[in-house]
C-alpha positions in Angstrom: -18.7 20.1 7.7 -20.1 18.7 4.6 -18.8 15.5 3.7 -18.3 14.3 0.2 -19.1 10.1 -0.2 -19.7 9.0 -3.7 -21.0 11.8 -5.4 -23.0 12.9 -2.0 -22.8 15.3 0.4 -23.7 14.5 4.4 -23.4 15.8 7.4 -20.0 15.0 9.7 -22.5 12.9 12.3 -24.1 11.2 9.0 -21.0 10.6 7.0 -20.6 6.6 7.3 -19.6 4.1 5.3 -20.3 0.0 5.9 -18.4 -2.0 8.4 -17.9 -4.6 5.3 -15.8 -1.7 4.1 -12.4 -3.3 3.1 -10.4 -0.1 4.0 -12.1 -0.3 7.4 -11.5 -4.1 7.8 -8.0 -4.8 6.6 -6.6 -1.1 5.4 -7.2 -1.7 1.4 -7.3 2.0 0.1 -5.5 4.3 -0.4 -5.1 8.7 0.7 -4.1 11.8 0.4 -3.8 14.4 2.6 -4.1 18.1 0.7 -3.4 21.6 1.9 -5.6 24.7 1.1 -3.4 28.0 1.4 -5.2 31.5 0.9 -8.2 29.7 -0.9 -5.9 27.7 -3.2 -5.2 23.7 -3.5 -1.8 23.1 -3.0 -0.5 21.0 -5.6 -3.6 19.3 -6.3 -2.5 18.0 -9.8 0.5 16.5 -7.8 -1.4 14.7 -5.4 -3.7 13.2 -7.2 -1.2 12.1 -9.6 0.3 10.0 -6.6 -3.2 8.9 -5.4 -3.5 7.2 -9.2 0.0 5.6 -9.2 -1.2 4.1 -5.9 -4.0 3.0 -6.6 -2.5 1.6 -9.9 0.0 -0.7 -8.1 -2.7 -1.8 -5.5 -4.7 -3.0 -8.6 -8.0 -0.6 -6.8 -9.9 1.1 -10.4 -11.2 4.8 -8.8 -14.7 5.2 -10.5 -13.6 8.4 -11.5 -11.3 9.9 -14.1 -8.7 12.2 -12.7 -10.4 15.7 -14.4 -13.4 14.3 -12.4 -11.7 13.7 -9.2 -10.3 17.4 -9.3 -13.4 18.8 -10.2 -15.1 17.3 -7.1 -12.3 18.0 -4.7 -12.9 21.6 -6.1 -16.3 21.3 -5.2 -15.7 20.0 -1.8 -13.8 22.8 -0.8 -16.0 25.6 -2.3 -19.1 23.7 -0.6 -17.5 24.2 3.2 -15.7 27.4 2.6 -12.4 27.0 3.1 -9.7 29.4 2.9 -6.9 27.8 4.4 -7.9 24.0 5.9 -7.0 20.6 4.8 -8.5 17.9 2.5 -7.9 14.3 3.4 -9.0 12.7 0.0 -9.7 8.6 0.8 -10.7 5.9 -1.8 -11.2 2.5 -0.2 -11.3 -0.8 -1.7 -15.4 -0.5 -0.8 -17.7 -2.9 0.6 -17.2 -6.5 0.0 -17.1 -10.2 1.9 -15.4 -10.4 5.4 -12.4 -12.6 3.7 -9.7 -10.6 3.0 -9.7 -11.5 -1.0 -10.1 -7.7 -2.9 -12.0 -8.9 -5.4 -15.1 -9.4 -3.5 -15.7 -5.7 -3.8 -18.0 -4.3 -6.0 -16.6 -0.8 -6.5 -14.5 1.6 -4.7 -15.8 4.6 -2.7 -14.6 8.1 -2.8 -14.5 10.1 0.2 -13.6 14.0 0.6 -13.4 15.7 3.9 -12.2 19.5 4.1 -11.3 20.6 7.7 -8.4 21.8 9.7 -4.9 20.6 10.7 -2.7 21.3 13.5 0.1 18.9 13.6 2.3 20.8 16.2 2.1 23.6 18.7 3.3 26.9 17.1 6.0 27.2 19.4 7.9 24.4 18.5 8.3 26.0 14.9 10.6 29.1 16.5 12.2 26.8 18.9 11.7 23.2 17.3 11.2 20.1 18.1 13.1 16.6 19.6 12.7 13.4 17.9 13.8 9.9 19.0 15.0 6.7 16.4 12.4 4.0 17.0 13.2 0.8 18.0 10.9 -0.3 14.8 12.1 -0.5 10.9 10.6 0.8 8.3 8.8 -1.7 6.0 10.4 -2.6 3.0 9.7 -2.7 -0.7 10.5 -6.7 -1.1 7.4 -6.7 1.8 5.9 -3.5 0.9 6.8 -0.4 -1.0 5.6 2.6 0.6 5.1 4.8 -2.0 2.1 3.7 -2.4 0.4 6.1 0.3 -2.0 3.4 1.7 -4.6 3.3 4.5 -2.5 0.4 6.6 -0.2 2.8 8.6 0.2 0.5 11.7 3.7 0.7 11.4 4.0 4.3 11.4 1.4 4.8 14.2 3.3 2.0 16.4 6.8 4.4 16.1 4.2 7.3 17.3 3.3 6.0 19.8 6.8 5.2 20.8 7.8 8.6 20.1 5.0 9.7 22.8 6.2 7.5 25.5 9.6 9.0 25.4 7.9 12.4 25.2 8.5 13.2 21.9 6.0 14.5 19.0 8.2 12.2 16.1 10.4 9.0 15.1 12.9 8.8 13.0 12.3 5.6 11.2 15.4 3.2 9.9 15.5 1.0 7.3 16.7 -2.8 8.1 19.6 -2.2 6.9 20.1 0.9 9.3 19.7 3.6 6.4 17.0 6.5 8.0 13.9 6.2 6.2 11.4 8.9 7.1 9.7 10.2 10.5 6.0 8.5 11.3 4.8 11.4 9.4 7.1 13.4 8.0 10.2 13.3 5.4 13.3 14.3 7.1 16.0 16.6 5.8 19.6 17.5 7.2 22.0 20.4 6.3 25.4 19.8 6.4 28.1 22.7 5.5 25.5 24.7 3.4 24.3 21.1 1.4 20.7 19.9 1.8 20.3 16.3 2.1 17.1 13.7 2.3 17.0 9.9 2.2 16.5 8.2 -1.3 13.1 7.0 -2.1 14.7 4.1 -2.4 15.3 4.1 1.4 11.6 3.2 2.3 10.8 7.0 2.1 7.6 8.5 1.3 7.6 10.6 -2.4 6.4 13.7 -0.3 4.7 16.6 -2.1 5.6 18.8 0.3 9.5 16.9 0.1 9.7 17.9 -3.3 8.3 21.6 -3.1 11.4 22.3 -0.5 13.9 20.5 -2.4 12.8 22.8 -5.3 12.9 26.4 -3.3 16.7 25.0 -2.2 17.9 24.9 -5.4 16.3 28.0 -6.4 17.9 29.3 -3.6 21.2 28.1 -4.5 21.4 24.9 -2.3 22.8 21.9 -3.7 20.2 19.1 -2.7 21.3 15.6 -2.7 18.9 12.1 -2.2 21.5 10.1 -0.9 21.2 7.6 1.8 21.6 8.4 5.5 22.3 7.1 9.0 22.2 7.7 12.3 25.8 9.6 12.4 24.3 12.2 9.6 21.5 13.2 11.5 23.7 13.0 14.8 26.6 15.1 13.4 24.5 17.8 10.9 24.3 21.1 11.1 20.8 21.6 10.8 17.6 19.2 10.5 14.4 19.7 10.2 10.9 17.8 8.9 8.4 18.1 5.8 5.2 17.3 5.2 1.6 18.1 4.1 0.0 18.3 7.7 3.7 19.6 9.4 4.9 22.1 6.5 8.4 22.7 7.8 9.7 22.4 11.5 13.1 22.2 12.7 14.2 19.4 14.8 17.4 20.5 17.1 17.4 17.1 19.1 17.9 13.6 18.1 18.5 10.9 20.5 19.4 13.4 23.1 21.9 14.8 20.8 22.0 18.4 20.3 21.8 19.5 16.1 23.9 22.3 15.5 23.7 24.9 17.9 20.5 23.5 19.2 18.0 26.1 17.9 16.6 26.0 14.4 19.2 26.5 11.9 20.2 29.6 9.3 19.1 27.5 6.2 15.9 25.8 8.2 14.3 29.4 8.8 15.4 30.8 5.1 13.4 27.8 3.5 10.8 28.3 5.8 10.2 31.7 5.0 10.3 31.2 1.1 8.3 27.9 1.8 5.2 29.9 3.1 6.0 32.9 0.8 5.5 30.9 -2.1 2.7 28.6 -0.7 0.6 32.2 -0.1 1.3 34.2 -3.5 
């Protein structure tokens, strides 16, 4: 693995950055996480598009333009030969003072790693998954708006591990006022009576890439897709459900809260999107 750090290339066991870092000390950066399907970037354009809106709202200059930033994520790839794999594209506030004021940084750093990702076992995309509702809310925009896809995940990984001490692989995450949000990881979707529907962004809910891919191959499919907010009950009572997202793709869920979805085995419209989903991603 050859990993890309401000213009250089190291080695995985030499890729380091400083512990004055302010992404390591108090999460101030920002990321992306990119897929590579049958040696193509998936939606880079779109990505990084959301990577600069982030880092726009965080106030964080990247010392790079945008045509730059391709070009090297490009380069990264090609450099550790990827056909399929993942990218996980990180810039980080950079090395400054141990207060927690921004400003002491210099300049940003760039990081680029191309590997792999396996977020679930295979089998749970035939027979799919069960998910809990975490105790936890989702953060919200008057504290934090989480469209901006930041390094501070705490809250998320605090609902995982949640999730894993009920012996489940995701949590639904709710809004304070009881509106469902996202999972730890993934946007969530339900299908009731032939209609696709996902929480608004306005609900505390990631702008997923891969969210917005699906919603497209729905309508081109002849769904009607709706952003509309959610609760409990939806998710309880749908027909279908399933997750999306860069590291999951698409993978039904057929139990919430111990309550069966549907028939309780991934749904008619959950495996026709799926299919078009990795038909299109490998054309």
């Amino acid at each position: 693995m050859q990993v890309y750090i401000d213009g250089k290339y190291y080695e995985k066991e030499n890729a380091k950055v400083s512990v004055l870092d302010h992404g390591f000390l108090y999460g101030d950066g920002i990321f992306e996480g990119i897929r590579i399907y049958s040696g193509k970037i998936f939606k880079l354009k779109e990505h990084l598009d959301r990577l600069y809106k982030s880092a726009k709202a965080l106030m964080l200059e990247i010392p790079l333009t945008q045509d730059e930033l391709k070009k090297d994520v490009e380069d990264a790839v090609k450099r550790n030969q990827k056909t399929n794999g993942y990218i996980r594209l990180v810039v980080s506030r950079g090395e400054g003072d141990l207060g927690v004021n921004p400003f002491s940084c210099k300049k940003a750093s760039v990081i680029i790693i191309v590997g792999d990702i396996q977020l679930y076992p295979e089998k749970f995309y035939a027979e799919g998954i069960p998910v809990i509702t975490s105790s936890l809310r989702r953060i919200s925009p008057d504290c934090f708006d989480v469209r901006i896809k930041s390094l501070n995940y705490l809250n998320n990984a605090l609902a995982k591990i949640e999730a894993a001490q009920a012996e489940c692989m995701e949590a639904v995450m709710l809004t304070r006022e009881g509106y469902v949000a996202e999972c730890t990881g993934d946007n969530i979707f339900t299908v009731s009576n032939g209609v696709l529907y996902t929480p608004c962004l306005t609900d505390s809910a990631l702008e997923g890439i891969t969210r917005s891919f699906v919603m497209e191959i729905a309508k081109s499919a002849g769904m009607t897709v709706r952003e509309t907010h959610l609760t409990q009950y939806d998710l309880y009572t749908a027909d279908e459900c399933f997750l999306t997202g860069t590291g999951a793709e698409l993978i039904p869920v057929t139990k919430i809260d111990g309550r069966v979805i549907g028939s309780g085995k991934p749904g008619e419209w959950t495996n026709k999107l799926a299919k078009l989903f990795h038909e299109a991603v490998n054309t």
